[in-house]
N, C-alpha and C positions, 0 to 999 in steps of 0.2 A: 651626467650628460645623456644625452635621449638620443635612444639608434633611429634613424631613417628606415623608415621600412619598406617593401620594395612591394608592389602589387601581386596578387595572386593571380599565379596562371592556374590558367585548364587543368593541367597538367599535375600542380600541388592542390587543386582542391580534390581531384579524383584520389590521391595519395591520400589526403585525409579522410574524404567518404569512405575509403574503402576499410581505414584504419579503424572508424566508428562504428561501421556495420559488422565488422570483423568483432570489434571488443564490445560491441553493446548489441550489437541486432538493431541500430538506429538506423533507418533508410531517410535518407536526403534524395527526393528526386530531383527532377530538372525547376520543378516550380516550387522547390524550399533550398535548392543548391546557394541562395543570397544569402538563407538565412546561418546558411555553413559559412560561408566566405566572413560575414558579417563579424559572428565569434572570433570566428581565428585572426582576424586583422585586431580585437579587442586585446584576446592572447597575448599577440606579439606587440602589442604596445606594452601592455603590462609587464611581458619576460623581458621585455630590452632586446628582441631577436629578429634580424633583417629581414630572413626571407621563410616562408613560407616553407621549402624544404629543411631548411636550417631545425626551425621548430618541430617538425616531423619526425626528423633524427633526434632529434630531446624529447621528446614525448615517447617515442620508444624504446628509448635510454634507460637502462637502472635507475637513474638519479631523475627521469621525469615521469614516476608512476604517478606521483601528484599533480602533475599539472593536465594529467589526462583525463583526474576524476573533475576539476580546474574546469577545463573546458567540456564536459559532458552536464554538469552542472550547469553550464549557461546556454548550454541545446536542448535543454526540459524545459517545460513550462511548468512552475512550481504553486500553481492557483489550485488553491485547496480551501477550504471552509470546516466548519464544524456544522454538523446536518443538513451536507450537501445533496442533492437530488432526494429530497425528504419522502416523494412516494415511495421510493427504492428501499429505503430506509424501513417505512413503516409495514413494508412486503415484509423482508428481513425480518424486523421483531414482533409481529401480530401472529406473522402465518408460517414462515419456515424456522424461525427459531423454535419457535411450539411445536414443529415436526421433528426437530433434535432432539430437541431437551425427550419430547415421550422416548424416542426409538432409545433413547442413551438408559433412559429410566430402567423399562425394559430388561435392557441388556445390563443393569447394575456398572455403569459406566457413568461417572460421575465428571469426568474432566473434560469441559470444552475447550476446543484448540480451536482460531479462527486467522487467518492468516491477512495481513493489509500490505500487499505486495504493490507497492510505489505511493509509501504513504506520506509523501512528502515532509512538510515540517508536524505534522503531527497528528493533527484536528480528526480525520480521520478514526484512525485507530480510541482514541481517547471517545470520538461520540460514539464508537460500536461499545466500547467498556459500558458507557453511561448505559447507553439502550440494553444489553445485556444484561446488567445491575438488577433495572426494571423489572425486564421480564423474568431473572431467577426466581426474582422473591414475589411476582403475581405466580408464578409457575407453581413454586412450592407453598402458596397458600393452597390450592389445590391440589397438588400432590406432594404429601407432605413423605418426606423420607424415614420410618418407623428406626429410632433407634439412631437418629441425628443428633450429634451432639450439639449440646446448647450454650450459648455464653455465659460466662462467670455472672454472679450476679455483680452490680457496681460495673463492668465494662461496659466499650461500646459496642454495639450491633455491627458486626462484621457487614460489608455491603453486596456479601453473598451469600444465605445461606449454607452452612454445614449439609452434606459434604461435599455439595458443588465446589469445583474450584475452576477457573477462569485462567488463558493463557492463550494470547494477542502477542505474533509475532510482525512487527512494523519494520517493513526493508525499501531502503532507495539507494539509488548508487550515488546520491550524493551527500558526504558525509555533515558538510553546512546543517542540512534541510537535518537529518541525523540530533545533528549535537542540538537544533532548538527544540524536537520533540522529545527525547531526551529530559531538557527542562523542565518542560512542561509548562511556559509563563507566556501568557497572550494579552496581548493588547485590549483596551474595551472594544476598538473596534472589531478585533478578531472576534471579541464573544459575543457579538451583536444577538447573531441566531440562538443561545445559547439560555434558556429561561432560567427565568430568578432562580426555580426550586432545583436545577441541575444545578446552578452556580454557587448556591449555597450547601449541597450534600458531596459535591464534588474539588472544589476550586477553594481556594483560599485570597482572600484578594489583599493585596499590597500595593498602595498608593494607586494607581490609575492600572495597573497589572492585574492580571488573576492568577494564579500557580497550581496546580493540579498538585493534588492532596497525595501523598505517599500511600497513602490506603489504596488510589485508584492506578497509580504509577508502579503499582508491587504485578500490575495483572499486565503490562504492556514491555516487551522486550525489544528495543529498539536494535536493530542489526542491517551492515552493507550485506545487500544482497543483490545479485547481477543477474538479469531471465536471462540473460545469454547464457549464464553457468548452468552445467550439469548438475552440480549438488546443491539444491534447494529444499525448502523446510518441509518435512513430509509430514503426513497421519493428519492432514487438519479438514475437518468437521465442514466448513467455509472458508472462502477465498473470496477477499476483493478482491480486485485489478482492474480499477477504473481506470479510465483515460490512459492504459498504457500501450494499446495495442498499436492507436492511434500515428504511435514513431517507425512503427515497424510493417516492412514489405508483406504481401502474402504469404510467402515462403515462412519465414521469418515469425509470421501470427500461428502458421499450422503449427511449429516447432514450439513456440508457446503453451498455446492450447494444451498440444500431447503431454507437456511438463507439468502441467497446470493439472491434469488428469490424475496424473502420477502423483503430484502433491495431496490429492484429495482421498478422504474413506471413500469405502463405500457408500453410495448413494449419497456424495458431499455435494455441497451446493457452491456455486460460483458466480459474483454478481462484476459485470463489467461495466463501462459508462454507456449511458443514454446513445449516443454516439454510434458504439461497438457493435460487433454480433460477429454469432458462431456460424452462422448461416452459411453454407458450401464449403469449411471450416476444417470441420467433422463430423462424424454421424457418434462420437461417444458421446453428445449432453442433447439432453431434451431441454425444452423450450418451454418457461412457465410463464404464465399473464397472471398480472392481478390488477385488474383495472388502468391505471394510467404506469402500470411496473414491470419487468420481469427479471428473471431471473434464471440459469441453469441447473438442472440437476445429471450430477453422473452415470451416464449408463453405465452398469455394469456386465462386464465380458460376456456372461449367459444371456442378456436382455440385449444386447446390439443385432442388428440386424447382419 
């Protein structure tokens, strides 16, 4: 039997804005306030629950941790692609991954760490693997590492280079988006952007599906991760964090940033959406162009103004 549910006051939506800003850093202003009410009237069709406060109290409850990741999940926008904003992309692996990979050489630092902070169902994280792939092994045709071990003869060619090793952490706070990158199996229409010879050194195809090859799936660590939380994934090399700032107040984006800073090495790089900017922000990241792209790099403590 189906509860009648009661209309949302003023009064219960400010209770849940404040409940979402609080546990996510998601700011609902006055002219996305419908799109809060909207949700939570879906919610309470779906829990079976009257009123608006009623759900409130269950969502704060022991027993309704889930239904908070429930409704944080359907206040994202989960539009993700495989070699989304493709300048951005090709900034990343022509010209700052080539600044990595030397400075790491260098310093006999062989592990890149690259972090995909709101990488929804997946495509993300999986086309930086692909793009990194690329450029290990154009990288180490030219800088070949003296005294790299080599594969057995009769194996396959690893899709990295010895002794580079590769390690992509992918976090959203919604576990859905989670469990299908995880998978790894997309649709044809998902692989649309996604060329033959990526598809065939990466992907496995089964019936109308593609499935990401264990080989490529060993380098991407799918995990919940909250920017509102203080402990998040350090030491990494690169940060996306596209389209996330997007949900979040000023206050709220400076508190990011600073986290974001902290997650990064020295001199790490941070690529946010088209959209975005650090601009009045902070004064820790310089500001990189490359033609229709940019990108941030770290300032470090001695170099800040």
């Amino acid at each position: 039997m189906s509860v009648n549910t009661s209309p949302i006051s003023e009064s219960e939506l400010q209770l849940l804005q404040a409940l979402v800003y609080r546990e996510f850093g998601m700011h609902f202003d006055e002219r996305r306030m419908h799109i809060l009410e909207d949700r939570v009237q879906k919610r309470l069709r779906e829990c079976q629950i009257d009123t608006a406060y009623n759900y409130y109290q269950f969502v704060i409850s022991a027993e309704g941790k889930g239904e908070l990741s429930e409704l944080v999940q359907l206040l994202t926008v989960h539009e993700t692609s495989f070699f989304r904003n493709r300048p951005q992309l090709d900034f990343f692996q022509r010209e700052i991954l080539d600044q990595v990979l030397l400075r790491k050489r260098e310093l006999q630092d062989f592990t890149l760490r690259i972090w995909s902070a709101g990488c929804s169902t997946g495509q993300e994280p999986y086309t930086l693997a692909m793009l990194v792939c690329d450029a290990l092994n154009y990288f180490n045709m030219r800088y070949p590492v003296a005294g790299a071990p080599q594969p057995e003869p009769g194996t396959a060619k690893p899709l990295i280079p010895p002794p580079w090793r590769l390690e992509i952490i992918a976090s959203d706070v919604s576990y859905n988006a989670l469990r299908v990158g995880q998978q790894g199996t997309y649709s044809q229409a998902h692989m649309e952007p996604v060329d033959y010879c990526y598809r065939l050194r990466f992907f496995d195809r089964s019936g109308d599906s593609y499935i990401a090859k264990p080989a490529v799936k060993q380098f991407i660590h799918f995990d919940f991760h909250n920017l509102r939380a203080e402990f998040l994934p350090l030491g990494n090399d690169i940060i996306f964090c596209r389209n996330v700032m997007i949900y979040f107040d000023e206050a709220e984006q400076r508190r990011l940033v600073e986290k974001l800073y902290k997650c990064l090495r020295p001199s790490g790089y941070l690529f946010v959406g088209h959209a975005e900017s650090l601009l009045g922000l902070t004064p820790k990241f310089r500001l990189l162009h490359s033609e229709n792209s940019t990108a941030y790099q770290r300032v470090d403590e001695g170099e800040q103004p």
